[in-house]
C-alpha positions in Angstrom: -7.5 50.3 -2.3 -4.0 51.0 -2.8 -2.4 52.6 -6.1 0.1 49.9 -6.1 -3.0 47.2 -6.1 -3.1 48.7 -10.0 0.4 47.6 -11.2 0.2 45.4 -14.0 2.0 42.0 -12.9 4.9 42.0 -15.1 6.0 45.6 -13.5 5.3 43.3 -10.2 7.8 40.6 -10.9 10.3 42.8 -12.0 10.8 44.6 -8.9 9.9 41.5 -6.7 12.8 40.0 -4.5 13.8 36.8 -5.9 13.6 33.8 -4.1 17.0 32.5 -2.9 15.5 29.2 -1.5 16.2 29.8 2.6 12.8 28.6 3.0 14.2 24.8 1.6 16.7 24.9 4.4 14.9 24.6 7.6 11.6 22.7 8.0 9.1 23.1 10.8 7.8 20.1 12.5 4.4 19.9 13.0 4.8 17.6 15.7 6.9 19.7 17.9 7.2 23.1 16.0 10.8 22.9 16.2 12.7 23.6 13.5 14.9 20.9 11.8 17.7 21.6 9.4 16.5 19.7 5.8 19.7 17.7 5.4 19.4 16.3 8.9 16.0 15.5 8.2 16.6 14.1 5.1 19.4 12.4 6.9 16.7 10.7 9.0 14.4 9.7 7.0 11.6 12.6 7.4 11.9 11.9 10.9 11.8 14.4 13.7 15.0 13.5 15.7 13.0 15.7 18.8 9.6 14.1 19.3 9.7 11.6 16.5 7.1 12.9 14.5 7.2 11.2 11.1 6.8 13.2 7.6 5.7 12.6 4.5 8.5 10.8 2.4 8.7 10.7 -1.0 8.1 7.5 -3.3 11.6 7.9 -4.6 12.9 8.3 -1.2 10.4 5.5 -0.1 11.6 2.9 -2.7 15.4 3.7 -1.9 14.6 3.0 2.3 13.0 -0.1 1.3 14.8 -2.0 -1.5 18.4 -3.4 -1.2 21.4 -0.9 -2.1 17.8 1.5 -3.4 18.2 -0.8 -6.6 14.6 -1.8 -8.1 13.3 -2.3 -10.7 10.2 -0.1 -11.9 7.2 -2.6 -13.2 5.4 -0.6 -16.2 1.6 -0.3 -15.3 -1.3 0.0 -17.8 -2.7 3.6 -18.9 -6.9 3.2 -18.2 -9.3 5.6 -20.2 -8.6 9.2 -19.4 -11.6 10.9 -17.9 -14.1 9.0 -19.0 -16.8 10.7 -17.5 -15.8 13.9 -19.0 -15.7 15.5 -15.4 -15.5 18.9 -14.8 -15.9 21.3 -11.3 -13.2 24.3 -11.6 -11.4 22.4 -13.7 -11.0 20.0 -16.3 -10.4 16.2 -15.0 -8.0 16.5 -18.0 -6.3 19.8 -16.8 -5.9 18.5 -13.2 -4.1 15.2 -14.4 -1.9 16.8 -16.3 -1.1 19.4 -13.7 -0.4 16.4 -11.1 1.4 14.7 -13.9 3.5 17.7 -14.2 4.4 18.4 -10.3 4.8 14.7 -9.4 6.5 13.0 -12.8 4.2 10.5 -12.3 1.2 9.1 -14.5 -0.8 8.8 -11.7 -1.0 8.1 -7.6 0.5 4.3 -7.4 4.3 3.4 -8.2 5.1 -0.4 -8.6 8.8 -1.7 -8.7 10.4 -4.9 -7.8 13.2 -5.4 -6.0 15.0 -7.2 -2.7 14.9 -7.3 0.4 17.5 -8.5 2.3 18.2 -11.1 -0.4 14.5 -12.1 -0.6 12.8 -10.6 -4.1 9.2 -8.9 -3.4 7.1 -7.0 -5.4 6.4 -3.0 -3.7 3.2 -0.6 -4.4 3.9 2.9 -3.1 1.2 5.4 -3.2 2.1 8.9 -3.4 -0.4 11.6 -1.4 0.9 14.2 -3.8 -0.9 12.9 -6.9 -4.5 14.2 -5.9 -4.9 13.2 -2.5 -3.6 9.7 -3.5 -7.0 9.0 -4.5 -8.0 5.6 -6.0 -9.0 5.8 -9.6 -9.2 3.2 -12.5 -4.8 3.5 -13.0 -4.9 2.5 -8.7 -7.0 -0.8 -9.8 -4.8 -1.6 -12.7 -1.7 -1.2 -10.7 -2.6 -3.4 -8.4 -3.9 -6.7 -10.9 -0.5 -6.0 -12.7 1.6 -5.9 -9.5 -0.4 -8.8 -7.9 -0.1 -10.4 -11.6 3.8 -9.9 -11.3 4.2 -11.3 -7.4 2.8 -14.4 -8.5 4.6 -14.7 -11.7 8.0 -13.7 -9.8 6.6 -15.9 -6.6 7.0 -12.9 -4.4 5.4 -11.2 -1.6 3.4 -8.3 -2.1 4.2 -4.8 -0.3 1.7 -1.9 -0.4 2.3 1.4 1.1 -1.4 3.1 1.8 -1.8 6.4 1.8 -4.8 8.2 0.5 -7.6 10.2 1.0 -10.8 7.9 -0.4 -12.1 7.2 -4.4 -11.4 9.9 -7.0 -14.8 11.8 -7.3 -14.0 12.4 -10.7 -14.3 9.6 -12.0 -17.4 8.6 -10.2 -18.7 5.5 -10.0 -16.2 3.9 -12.0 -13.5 4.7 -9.0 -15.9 2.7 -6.6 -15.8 -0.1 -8.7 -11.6 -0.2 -7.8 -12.4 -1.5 -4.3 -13.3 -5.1 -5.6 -11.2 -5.1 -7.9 -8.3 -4.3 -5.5 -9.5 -7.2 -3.7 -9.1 -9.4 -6.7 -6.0 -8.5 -6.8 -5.1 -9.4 -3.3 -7.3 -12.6 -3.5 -4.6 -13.6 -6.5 -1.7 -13.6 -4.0 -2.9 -15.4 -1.2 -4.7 -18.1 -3.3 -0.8 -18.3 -5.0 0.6 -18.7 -1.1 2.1 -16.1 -1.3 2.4 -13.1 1.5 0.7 -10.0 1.1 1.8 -6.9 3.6 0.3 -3.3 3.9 2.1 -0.4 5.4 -0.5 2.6 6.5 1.0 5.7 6.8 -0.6 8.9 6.9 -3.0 9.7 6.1 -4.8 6.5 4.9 -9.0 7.0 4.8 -12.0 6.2 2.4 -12.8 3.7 0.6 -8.9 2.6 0.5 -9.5 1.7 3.8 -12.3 -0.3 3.2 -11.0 -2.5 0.7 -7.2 -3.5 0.4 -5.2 -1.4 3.1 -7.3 -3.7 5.8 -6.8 -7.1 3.8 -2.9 -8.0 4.7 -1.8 -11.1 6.3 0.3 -8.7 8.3 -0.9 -4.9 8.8 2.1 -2.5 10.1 1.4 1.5 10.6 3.8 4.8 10.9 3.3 6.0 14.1 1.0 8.7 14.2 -0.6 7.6 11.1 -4.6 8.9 10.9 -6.9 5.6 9.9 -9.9 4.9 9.4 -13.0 5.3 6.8 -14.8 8.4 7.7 -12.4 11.7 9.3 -12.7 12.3 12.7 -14.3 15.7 12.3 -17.3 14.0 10.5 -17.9 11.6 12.8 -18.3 14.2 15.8 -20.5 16.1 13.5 -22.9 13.1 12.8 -22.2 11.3 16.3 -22.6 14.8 18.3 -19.5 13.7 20.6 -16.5 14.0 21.5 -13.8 11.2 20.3 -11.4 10.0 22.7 -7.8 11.6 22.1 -5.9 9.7 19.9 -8.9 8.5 18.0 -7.8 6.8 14.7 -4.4 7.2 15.0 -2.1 4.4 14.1 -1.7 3.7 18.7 -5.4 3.5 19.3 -5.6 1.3 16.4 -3.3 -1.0 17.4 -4.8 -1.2 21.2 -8.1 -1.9 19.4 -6.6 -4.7 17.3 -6.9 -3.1 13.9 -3.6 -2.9 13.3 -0.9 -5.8 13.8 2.1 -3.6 14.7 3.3 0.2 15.0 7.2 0.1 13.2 9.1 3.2 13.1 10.7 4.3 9.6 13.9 3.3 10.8 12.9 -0.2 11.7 10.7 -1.0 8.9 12.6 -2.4 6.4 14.2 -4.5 8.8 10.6 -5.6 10.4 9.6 -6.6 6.9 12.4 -8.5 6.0 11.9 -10.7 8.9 8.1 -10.8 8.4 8.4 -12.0 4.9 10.9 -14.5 6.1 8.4 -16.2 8.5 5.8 -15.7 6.6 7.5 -17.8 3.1 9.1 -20.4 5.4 5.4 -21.1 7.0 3.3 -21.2 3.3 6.4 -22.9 1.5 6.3 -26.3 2.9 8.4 -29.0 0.6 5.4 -30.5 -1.6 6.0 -34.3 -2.4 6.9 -34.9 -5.4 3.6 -35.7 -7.9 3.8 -39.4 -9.4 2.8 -40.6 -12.4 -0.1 -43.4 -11.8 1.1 -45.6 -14.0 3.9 -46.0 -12.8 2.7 -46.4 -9.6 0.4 -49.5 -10.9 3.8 -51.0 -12.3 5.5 -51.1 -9.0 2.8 -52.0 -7.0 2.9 -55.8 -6.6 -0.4 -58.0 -7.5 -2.1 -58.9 -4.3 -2.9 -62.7 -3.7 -6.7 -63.4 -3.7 -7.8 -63.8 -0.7 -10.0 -66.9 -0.4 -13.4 -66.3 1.4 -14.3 -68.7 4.0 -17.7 -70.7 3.8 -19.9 -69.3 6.5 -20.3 -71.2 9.2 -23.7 -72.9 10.5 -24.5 -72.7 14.2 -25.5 -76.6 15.9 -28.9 -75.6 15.7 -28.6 -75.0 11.6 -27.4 -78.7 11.5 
């Protein structure tokens, strides 16, 4: 062991180089390797502009791509019991929510804003990967009732961007229990007529997976996006085989008909905008107008009575 190993780490810090953020500039793609400068990445959207290769994107950035001029408007969502279980593995529950609180500026791993696109008002859920693996936790089910409560209040379509890694384990049972209610939720909007469209990007897994990220009317993915319930690794383990190449990604998925389309960033507001178009105009039909019976009665005209004729008897009768 070295004698500098011994330094105290405020003598450390004084003589260590500070960081003039060169790092920030440049960004290697793990796609490709190649490295991209961060304002032309940023320029495109988190995209590669070599192989395509799509980054994670901010919900900020994600709520600015989708909503007309970035303009929305941010729907406040209802605080749930804080750990409730009274979890603890390394760490407080507690601790690692507020340490997630702190790094992301959210509350907790879904966003809900309402906005336009396009001219045509809908109601976005953005889930952010950041916020401990995006997991889905009591605040996840709440965010979705009060977005799915605001879609039909606003008669809007509902927009959810997946991405996640499963249930919270620290909240246990309680976080399982999100899956029907997520379903609720979705069951709110369609039974309104309304649309209801989910985006998968990557990662989206776990028991997000298996409950509202596979229930759209129309299910779009990033390309490249990993999907699917169990990770691929765990399957080989428990299958003792090798997966195909391209197993779970957001391509074999669609060639398996679990997903509707593949839409690149650039396209996808564009490819939603005409989606919820078609999909309003088709569940929007012109109702007739409801009328009062009693009027009705009024302007219906009495019938005459009809007189019934006398049976007739056959020759042999008479």
């Amino acid at each position: 062991m070295s004698w500098l190993s011994n330094i105290p780490p405020g003598i450390k810090n004084i003589f260590k180089p500070k960081d003039d953020n060169s790092d920030a500039l440049w960004t290697k793609c793990p796609g490709c390797g190649e490295m991209i400068f961060q304002r032309d990445l940023e320029a495109a959207h988190q995209v590669c502009p070599s192989c395509e290769h799509h980054l994670a994107l901010g919900v900020e950035e994600r709520l600015a791509l989708l909503f007309d001029n970035g303009a929305y408007e941010e729907i406040d969502l209802p605080e749930p019991a804080t750990d409730p279980l009274k979890f603890r593995d390394e760490k407080k529950y507690v601790d690692r929510l507020k340490e997630n609180r702190r790094k992301t500026g959210q509350q907790d791993a879904m966003r809900a804003a309402h906005g336009s696109i396009d001219g045509v008002g809908v109601v976005a859920l953005v889930q952010n990967f950041k916020f401990m693996g995006g997991s889905m936790g009591m605040a996840l089910g709440e965010a979705m009732l009060k977005a799915a409560e605001t879609a039909v209040e606003k008669r809007a379509p509902l927009i959810v961007f997946a991405a996640s890694g499963g249930a919270r384990m620290q909240e246990g049972i309680l976080s399982l229990m999100q899956m029907p209610r997520t379903t609720i939720a979705v069951q709110m909007v369609k039974e309104a007529g309304l649309p209801y469209i989910v985006v998968l990007t990557n990662p989206t897994t776990g028991g997000v997976t298996a409950s509202y990220a596979m229930l759209g009317d129309i299910n779009l993915a990033e390309p490249g996006a990993l999907i699917g319930f169990a990770g691929p690794r765990v399957i080989e383990q428990t299958i003792r085989e090798k997966l195909p190449d391209g197993f779970q990604r957001a391509e074999f998925l669609l060639e398996k008909g679990m997903v509707d389309m593949v839409v690149s960033r650039g396209e996808l507001k564009s490819t939603l905008s005409k989606l919820v178009r078609v999909l309003l105009k088709e569940r929007r039909q012109p109702a007739k107008p409801a009328q009062d019976p009693a009027k009705v009665a009024k302007l219906e005209k009495p019938k005459a009575p009809t007189l019934k004729e006398e049976p007739k008897l056959d020759k042999a009768a008479e």
